[in-house]
DRENDO-1510 file (C-alpha; in Angstrom, 1 decimal, always signed):
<recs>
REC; n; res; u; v; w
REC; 1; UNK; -162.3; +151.5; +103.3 .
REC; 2; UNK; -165.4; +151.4; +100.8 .
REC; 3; UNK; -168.6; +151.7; +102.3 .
REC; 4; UNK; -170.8; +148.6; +102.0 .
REC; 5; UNK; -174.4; +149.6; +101.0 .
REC; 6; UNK; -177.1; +148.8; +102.9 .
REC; 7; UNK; -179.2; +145.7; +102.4 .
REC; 8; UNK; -182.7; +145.1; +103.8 .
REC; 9; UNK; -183.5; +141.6; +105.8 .
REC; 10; UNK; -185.3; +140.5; +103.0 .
REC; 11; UNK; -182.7; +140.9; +100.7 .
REC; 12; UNK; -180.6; +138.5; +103.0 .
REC; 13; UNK; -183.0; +135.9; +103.3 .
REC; 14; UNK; -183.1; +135.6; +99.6 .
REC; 15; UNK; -182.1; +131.6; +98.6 .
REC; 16; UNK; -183.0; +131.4; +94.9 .
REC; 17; UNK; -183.0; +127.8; +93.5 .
REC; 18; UNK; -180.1; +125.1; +93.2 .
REC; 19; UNK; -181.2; +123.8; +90.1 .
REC; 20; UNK; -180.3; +126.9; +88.5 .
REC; 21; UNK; -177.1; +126.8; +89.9 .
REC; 22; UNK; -175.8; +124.1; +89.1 .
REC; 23; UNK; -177.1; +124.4; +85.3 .
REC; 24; UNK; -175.1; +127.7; +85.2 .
REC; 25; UNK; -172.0; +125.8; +86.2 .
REC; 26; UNK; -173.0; +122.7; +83.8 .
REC; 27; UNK; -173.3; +125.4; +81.1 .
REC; 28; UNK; -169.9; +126.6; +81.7 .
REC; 29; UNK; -168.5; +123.2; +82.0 .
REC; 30; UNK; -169.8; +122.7; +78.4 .
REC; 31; UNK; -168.5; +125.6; +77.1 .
REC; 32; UNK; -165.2; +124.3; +78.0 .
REC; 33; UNK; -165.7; +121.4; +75.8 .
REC; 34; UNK; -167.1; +119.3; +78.4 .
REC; 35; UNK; -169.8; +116.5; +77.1 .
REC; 36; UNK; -172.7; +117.1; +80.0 .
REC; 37; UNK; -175.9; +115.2; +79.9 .
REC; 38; UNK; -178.8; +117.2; +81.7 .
REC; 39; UNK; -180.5; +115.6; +84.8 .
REC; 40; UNK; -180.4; +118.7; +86.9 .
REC; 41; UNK; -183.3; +120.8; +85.4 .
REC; 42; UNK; -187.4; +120.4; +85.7 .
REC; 43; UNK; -187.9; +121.2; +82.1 .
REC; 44; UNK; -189.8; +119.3; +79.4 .
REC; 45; UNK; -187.2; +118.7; +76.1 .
REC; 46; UNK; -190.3; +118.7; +74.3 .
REC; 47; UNK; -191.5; +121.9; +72.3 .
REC; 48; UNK; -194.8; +123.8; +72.9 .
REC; 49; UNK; -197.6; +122.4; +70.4 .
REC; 50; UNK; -197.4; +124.4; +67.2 .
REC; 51; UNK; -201.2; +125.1; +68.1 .
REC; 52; UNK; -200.5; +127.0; +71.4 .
REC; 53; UNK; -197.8; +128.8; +69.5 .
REC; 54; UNK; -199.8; +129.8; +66.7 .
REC; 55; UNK; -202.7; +131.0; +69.0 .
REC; 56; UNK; -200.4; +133.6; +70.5 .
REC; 57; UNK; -199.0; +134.6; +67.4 .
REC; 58; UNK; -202.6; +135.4; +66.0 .
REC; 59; UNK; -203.2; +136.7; +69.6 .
REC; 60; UNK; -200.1; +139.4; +68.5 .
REC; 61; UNK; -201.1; +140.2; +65.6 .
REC; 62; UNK; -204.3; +141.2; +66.7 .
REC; 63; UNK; -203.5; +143.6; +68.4 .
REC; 64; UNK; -203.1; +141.7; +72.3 .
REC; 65; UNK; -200.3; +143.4; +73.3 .
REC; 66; UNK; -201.7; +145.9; +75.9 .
REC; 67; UNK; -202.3; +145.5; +79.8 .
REC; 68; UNK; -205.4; +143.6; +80.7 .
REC; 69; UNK; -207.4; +142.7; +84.1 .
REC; 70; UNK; -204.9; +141.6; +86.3 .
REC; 71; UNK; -206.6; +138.7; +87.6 .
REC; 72; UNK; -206.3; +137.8; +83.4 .
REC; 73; UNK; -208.5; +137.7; +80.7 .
REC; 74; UNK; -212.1; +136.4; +80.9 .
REC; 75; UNK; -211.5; +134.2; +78.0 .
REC; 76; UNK; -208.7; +132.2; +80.0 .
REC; 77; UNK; -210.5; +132.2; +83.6 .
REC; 78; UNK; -213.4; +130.8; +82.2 .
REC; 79; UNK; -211.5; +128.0; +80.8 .
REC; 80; UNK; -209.6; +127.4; +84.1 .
REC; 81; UNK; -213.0; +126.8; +85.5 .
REC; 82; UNK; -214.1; +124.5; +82.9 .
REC; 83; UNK; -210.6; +122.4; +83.1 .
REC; 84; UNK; -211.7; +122.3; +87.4 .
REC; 85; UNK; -214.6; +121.4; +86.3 .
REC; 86; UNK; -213.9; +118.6; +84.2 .
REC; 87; UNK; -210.8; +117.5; +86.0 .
REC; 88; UNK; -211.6; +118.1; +89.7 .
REC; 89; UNK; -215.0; +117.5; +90.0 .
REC; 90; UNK; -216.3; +121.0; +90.8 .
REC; 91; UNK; -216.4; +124.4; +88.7 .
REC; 92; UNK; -215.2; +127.6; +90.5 .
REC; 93; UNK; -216.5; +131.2; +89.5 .
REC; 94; UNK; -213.9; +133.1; +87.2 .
REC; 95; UNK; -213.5; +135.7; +90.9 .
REC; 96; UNK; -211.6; +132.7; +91.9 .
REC; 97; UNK; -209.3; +132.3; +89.3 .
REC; 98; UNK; -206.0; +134.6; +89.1 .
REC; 99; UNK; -203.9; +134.0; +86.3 .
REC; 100; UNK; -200.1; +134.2; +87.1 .
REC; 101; UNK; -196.7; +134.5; +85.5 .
REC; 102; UNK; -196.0; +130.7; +86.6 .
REC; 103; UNK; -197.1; +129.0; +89.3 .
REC; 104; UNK; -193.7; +130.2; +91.6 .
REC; 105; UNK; -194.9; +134.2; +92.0 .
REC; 106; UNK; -198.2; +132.5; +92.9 .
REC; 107; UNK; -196.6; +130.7; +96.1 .
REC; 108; UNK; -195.2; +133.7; +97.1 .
REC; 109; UNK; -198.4; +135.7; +97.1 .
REC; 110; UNK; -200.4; +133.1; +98.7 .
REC; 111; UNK; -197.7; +132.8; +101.4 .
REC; 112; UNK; -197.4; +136.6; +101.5 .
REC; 113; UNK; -201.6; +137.1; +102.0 .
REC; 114; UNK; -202.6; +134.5; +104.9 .
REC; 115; UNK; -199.1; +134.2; +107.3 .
REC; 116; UNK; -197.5; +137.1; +109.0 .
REC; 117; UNK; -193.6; +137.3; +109.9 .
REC; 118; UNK; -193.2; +134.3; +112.5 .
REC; 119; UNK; -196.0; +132.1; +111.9 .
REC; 120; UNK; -195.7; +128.5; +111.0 .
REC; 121; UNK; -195.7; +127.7; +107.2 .
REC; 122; UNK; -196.0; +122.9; +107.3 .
REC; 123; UNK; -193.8; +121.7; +104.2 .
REC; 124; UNK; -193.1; +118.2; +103.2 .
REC; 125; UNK; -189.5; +117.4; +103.4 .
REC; 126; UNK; -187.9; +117.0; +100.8 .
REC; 127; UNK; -190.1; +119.7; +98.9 .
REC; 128; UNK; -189.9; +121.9; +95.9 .
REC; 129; UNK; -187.3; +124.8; +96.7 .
REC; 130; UNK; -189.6; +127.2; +95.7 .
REC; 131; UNK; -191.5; +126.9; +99.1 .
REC; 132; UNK; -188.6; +127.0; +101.2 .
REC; 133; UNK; -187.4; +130.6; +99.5 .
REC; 134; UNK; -190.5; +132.1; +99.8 .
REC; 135; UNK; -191.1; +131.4; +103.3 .
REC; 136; UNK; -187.4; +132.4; +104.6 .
REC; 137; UNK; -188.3; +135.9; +102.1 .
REC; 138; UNK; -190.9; +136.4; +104.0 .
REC; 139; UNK; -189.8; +135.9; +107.7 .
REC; 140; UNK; -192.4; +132.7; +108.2 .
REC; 141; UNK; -191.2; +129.7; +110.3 .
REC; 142; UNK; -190.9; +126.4; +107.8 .
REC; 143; UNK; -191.8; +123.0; +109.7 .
REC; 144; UNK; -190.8; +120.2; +107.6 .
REC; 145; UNK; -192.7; +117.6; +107.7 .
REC; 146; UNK; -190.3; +114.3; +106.6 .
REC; 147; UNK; -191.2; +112.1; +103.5 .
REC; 148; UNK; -190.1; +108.5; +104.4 .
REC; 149; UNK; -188.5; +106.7; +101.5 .
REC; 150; UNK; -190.4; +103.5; +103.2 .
REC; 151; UNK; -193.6; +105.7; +102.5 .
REC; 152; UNK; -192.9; +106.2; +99.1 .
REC; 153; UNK; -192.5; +109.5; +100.0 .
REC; 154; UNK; -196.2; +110.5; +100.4 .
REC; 155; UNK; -197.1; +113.1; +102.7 .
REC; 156; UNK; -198.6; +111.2; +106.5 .
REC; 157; UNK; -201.4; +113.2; +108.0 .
REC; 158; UNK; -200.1; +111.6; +111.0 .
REC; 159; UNK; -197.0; +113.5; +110.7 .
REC; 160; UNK; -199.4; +116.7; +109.5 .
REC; 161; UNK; -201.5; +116.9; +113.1 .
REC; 162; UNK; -198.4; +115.9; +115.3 .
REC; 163; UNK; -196.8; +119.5; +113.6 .
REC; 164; UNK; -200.1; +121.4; +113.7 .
REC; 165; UNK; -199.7; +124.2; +116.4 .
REC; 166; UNK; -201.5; +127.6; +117.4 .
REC; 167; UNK; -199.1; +129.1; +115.0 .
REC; 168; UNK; -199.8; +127.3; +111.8 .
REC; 169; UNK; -201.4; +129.0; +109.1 .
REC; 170; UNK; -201.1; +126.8; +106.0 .
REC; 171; UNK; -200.2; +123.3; +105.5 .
REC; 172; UNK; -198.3; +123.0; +101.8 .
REC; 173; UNK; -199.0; +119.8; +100.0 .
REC; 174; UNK; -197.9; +118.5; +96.5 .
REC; 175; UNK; -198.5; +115.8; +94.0 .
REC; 176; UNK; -197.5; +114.1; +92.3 .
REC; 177; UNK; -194.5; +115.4; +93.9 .
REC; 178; UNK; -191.7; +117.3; +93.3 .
REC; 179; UNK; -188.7; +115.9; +93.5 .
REC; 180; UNK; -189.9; +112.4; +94.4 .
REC; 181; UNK; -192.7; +112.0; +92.0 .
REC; 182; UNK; -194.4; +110.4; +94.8 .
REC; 183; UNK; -198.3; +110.2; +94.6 .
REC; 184; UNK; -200.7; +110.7; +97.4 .
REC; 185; UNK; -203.6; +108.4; +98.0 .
REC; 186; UNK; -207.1; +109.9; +98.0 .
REC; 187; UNK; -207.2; +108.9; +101.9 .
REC; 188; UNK; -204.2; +110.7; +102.7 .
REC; 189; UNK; -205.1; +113.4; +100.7 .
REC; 190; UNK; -208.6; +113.5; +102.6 .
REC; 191; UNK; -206.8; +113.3; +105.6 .
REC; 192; UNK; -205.1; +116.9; +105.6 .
REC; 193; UNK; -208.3; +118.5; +104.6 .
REC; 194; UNK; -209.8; +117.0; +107.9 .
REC; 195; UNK; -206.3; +118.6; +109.7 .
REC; 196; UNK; -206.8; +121.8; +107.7 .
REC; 197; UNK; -211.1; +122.1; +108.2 .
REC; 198; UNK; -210.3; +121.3; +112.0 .
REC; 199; UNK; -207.8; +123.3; +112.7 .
REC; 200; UNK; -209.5; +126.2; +110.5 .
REC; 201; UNK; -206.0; +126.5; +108.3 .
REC; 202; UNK; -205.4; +126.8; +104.9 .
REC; 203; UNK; -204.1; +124.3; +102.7 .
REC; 204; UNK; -202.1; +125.0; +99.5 .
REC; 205; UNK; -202.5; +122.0; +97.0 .
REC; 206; UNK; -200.0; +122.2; +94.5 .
REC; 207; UNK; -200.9; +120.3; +91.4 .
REC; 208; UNK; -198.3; +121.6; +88.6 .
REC; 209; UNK; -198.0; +117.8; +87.8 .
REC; 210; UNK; -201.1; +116.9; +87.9 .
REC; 211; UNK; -201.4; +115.7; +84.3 .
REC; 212; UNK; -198.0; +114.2; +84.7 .
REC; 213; UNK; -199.8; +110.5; +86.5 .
REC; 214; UNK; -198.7; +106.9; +85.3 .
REC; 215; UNK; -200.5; +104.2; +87.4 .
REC; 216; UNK; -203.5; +106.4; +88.7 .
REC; 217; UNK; -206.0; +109.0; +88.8 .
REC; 218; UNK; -205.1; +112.4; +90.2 .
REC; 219; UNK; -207.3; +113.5; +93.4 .
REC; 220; UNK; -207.1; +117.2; +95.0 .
REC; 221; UNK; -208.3; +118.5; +97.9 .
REC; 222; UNK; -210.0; +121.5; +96.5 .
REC; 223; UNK; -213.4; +119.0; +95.8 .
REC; 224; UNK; -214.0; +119.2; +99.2 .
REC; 225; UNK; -214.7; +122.7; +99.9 .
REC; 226; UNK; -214.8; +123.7; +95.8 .
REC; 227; UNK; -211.7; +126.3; +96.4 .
REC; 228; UNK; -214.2; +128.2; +98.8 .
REC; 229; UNK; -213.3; +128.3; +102.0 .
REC; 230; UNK; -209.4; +127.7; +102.8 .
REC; 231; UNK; -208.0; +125.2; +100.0 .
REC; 232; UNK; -205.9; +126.9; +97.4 .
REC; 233; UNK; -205.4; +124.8; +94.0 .
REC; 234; UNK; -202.5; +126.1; +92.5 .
REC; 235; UNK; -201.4; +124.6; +88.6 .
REC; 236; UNK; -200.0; +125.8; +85.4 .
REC; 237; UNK; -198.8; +125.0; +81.6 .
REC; 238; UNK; -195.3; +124.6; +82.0 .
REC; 239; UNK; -194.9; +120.6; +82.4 .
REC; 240; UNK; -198.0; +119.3; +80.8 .
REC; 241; UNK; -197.7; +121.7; +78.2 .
REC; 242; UNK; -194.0; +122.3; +77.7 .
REC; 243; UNK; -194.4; +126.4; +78.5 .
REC; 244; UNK; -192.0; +126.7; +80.7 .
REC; 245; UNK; -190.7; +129.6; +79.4 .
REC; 246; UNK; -194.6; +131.3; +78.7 .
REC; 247; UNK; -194.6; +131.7; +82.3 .
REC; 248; UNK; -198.4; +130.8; +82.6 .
REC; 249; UNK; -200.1; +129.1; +85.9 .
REC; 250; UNK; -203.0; +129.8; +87.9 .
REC; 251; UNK; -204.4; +129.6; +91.4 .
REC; 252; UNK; -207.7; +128.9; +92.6 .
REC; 253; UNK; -209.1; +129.9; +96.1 .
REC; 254; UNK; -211.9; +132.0; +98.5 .
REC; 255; UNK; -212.4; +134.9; +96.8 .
REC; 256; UNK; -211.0; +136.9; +99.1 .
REC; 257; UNK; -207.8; +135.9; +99.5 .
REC; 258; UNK; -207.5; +135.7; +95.5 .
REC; 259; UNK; -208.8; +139.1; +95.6 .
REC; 260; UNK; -205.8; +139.7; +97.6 .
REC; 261; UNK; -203.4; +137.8; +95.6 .
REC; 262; UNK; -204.6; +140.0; +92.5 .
REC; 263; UNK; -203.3; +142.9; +94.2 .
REC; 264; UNK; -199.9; +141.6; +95.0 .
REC; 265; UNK; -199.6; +140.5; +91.4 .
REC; 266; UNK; -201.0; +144.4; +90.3 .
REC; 267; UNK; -198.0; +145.5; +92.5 .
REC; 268; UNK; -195.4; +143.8; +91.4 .
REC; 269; UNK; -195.9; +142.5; +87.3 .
REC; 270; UNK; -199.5; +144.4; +86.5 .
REC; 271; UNK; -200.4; +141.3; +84.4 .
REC; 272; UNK; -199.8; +138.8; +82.4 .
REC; 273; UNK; -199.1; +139.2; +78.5 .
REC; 274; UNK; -202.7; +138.8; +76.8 .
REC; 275; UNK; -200.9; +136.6; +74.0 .
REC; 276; UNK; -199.4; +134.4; +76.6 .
REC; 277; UNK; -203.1; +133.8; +78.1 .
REC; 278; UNK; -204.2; +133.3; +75.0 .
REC; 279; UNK; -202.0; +130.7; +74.1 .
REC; 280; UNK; -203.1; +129.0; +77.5 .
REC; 281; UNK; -207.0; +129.1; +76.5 .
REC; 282; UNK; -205.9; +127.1; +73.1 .
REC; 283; UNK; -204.0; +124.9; +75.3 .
REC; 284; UNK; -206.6; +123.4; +77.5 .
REC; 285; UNK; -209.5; +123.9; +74.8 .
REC; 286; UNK; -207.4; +122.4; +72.1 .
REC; 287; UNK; -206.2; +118.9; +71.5 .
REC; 288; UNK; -204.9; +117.1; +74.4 .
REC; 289; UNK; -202.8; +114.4; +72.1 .
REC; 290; UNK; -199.4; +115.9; +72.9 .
REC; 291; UNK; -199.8; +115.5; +76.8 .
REC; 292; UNK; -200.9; +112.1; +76.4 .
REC; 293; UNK; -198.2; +111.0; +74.3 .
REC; 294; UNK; -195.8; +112.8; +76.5 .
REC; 295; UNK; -197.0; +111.2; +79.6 .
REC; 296; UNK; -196.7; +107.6; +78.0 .
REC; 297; UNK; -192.8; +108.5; +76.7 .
REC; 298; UNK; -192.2; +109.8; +80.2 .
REC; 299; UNK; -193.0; +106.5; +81.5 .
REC; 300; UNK; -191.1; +104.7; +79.3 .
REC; 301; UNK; -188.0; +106.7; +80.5 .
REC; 302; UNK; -189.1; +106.2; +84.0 .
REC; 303; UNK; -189.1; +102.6; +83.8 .
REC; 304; UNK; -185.8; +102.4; +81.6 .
REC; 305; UNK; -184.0; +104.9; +84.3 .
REC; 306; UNK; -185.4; +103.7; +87.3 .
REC; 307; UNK; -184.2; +99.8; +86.8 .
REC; 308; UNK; -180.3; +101.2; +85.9 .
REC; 309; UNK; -180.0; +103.1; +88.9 .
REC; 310; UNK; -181.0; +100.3; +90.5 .
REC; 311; UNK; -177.9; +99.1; +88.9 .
REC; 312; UNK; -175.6; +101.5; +89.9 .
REC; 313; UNK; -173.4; +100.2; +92.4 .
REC; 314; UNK; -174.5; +102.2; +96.1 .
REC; 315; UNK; -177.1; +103.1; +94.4 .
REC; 316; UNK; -181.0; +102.1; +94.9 .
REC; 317; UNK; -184.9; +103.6; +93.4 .
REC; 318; UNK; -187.8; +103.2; +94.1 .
REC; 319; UNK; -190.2; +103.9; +90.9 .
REC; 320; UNK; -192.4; +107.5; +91.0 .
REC; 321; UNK; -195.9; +107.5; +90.3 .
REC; 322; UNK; -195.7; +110.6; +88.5 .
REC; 323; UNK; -194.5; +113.8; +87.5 .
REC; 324; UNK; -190.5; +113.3; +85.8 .
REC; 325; UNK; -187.9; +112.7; +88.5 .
REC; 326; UNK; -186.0; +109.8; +89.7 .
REC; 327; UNK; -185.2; +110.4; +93.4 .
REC; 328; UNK; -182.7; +107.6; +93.9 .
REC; 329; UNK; -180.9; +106.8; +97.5 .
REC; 330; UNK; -176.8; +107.1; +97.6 .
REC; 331; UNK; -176.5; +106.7; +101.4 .
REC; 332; UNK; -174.7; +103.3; +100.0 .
REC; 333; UNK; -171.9; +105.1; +98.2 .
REC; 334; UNK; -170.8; +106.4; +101.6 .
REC; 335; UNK; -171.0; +110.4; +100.3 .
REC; 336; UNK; -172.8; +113.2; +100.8 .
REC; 337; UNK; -175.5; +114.6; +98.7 .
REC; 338; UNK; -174.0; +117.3; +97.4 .
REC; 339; UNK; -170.2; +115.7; +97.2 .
REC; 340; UNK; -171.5; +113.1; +95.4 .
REC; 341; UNK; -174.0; +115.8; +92.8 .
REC; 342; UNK; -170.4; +117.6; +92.4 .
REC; 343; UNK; -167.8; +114.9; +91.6 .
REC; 344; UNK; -171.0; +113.5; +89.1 .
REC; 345; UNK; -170.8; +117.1; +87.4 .
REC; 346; UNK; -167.1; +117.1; +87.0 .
REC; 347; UNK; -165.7; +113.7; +86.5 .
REC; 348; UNK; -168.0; +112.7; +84.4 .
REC; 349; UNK; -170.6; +115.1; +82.8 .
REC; 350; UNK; -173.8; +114.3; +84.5 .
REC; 351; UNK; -175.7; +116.7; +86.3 .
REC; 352; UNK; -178.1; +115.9; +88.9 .
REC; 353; UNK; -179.1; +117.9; +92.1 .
REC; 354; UNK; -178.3; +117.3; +95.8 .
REC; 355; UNK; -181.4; +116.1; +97.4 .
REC; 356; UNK; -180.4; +118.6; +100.0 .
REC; 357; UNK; -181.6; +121.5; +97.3 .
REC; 358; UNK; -185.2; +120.0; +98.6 .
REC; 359; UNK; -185.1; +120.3; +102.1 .
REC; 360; UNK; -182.9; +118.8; +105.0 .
REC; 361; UNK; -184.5; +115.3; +104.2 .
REC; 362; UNK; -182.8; +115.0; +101.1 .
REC; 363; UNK; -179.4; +114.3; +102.3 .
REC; 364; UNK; -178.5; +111.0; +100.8 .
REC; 365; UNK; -180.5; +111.2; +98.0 .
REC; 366; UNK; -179.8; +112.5; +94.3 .
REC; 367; UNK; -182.5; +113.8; +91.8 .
REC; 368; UNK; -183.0; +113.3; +88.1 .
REC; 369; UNK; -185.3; +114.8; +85.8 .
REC; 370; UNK; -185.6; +112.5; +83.4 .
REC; 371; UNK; -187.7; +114.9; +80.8 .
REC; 372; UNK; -184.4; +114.5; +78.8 .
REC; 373; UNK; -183.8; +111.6; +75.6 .
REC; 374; UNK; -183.8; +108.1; +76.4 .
REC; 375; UNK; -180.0; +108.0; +74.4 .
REC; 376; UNK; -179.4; +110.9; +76.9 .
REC; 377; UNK; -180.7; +108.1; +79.9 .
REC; 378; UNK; -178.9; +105.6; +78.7 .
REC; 379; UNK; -175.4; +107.4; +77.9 .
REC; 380; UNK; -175.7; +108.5; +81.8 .
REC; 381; UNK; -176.5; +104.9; +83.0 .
REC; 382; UNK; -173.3; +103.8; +81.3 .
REC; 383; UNK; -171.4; +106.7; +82.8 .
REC; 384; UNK; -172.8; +106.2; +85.8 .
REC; 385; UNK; -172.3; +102.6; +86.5 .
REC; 386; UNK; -168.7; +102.5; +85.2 .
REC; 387; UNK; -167.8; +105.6; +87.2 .
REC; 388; UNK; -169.4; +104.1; +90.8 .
REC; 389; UNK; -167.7; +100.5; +90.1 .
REC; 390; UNK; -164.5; +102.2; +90.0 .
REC; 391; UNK; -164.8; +103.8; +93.2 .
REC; 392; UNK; -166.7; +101.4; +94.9 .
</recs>
């Protein structure tokens, strides 16, 4: 009998993220001659603006290739501050700013610095699956906290303070949200900064989409307390500014905890690449052009996939405010979540996540990320509604 090596707790508790999953088995669908369109991944199909590359290629060959401040160049905090400034209402001090490889190591750290092993992390359910690993990593205890479809998905502080106990530590919020693309109002978002200033807890506003808005303006919670006392603002370049691969975000908070969260980020990537950072200063102080135009095709593909799924026999939408995904309801078509994702995937080349990939909320619900071609849409739409007639 071989001996099994010993793995930690932590180790067990890892989830990773669905979406990755299932674009590995999509992949190897395709490279058995399958034709698959992609609906399953959060990713722009756009390219990074020739100006953000070119800044970090002159970045290179400068000479930027060696560690710097972990908490990231001066160059690229003082722009963060400006972008708060302009954008939120308020303008932070660079010893609030840390710079991050993405927004996801970012959640972790924050997580990591203000709950201990048993205490009460509040998550909106369905929610990013990003949350949900980090917190079963890290031994915390998630409460969802449900997102009604007859809500339009938005977060109820009504919900919030029903769920607030002694053992809370941090409510998470997030919008425009992923994988809804519901949009807060400014009174609901005003309403879990009450919860979180009464209750003395932090709240964790993340606002990766934040660009990403169709019909409205974006509001945070970090004007109320300008990032100083317990909200955390956390946002990046990887959806407005098609980066995903750069790995580029940012947090804002006390400085304390950020002080904090720089050393978790010393201890476990040093810092991030100077060329990267400086690709993300030429992104917010460039031209802003290519997010606007992105924004405007997004909604055009919003609206054009959003009425044929309401097509789709068992299948109904309602229309996101923002961000890029389609969160339609398939309780109709009498399957689960995930049976439903699967036979999609294999019978007919479309790959969408479960809605149970977001939280135990999501069952009965599908997502699509429609950052993909409007021929790509439309190919699916047809696929989609010939496949669900037959089965009806």
């Amino acid at each position: 009998m071989v001996n099994q090596m010993y793995l930690s707790s932590t180790a067990k508790a890892l989830l990773g993220q669905a979406a990755f999953k299932v674009l590995a088995k999509a992949k190897d669908l395709e490279r058995q001659g399958k034709n698959v369109l992609h609906f399953e991944i959060g990713e722009p199909d756009y390219n990074t603006p020739e100006n953000i590359k070119k800044a970090a290629i002159e970045a290179i060959k400068r000479g930027d290739t060696n560690y710097v401040n972990a908490a990231g160049i001066l160059e690229l905090r003082e722009a963060i501050s400006e972008e708060i400034e302009k954008t939120r209402g308020f303008k932070p001090s660079v010893n609030q700013v840390l710079v991050g490889p993405g927004a996801n190591p970012l959640i972790y750290f924050a997580l990591a610095c203000v709950a201990d092993k048993g205490d009460d992390v509040l998550l909106p359910d369905p929610s990013f699956p990003s949350y949900i690993a980090a917190i079963a990593a890290l031994g915390l205890n998630p409460v969802y906290i449900p997102l009604r479809e007859e809500n339009g998905f938005r977060m109820s502080p009504e919900d919030v303070a029903e769920h607030v106990t002694p053992k809370t530590r941090i409510i998470i919020m997030n919008s425009p949200q992923n994988p809804t693309g519901a949009v807060m109002t400014k009174d609901e978002i005003n309403g879990l900064s009450d919860i979180a200033e009464d209750k003395k807890i932090y709240l964790f506003s993340d606002e990766i989409y934040s660009k990403l808005l169709y019909d409205e303006k974006h509001h945070s919670p970090a004007f109320r307390d300008g990032c100083n006392e317990r909200t955390l603002l956390v946002d990046g370049f990887s959806k407005a500014y098609a980066m995903t691969g750069w790995r580029l975000g940012y947090c804002v908070g006390p400085k304390e905890l950020i002080s904090k969260m720089e050393l978790m980020l010393q201890t476990t990537v040093s810092c991030v690449p100077p060329f990267v950072q400086y690709a993300g200063v030429e992104a917010l102080k460039g031209p802003q052009d290519f997010v606007v135009n992105m924004r405007d095709d997004y909604k055009k593909r919003r609206d054009v996939i959003v009425s044929g799924l309401n097509k789709v026999p068992g299948f109904s939408c309602i229309y996101p405010h923002g961000a890029f995904y389609a969160f339609p309801n398939i309780k109709d078509t009498g399957m689960k979540s995930d049976e439903l994702s699967e036979i999609l995937l294999e019978r007919i080349g479309v790959a969408t996540l479960p809605g149970t990939a977001f939280g135990p909320q999501g069952e009965g619900y599908l997502r699509f990320s429609y950052a993909t071609s409007l021929d790509a849409i439309k190919e699916a739409l047809e696929r989609l509604n010939e496949f669900m007639g037959e089965i009806a």
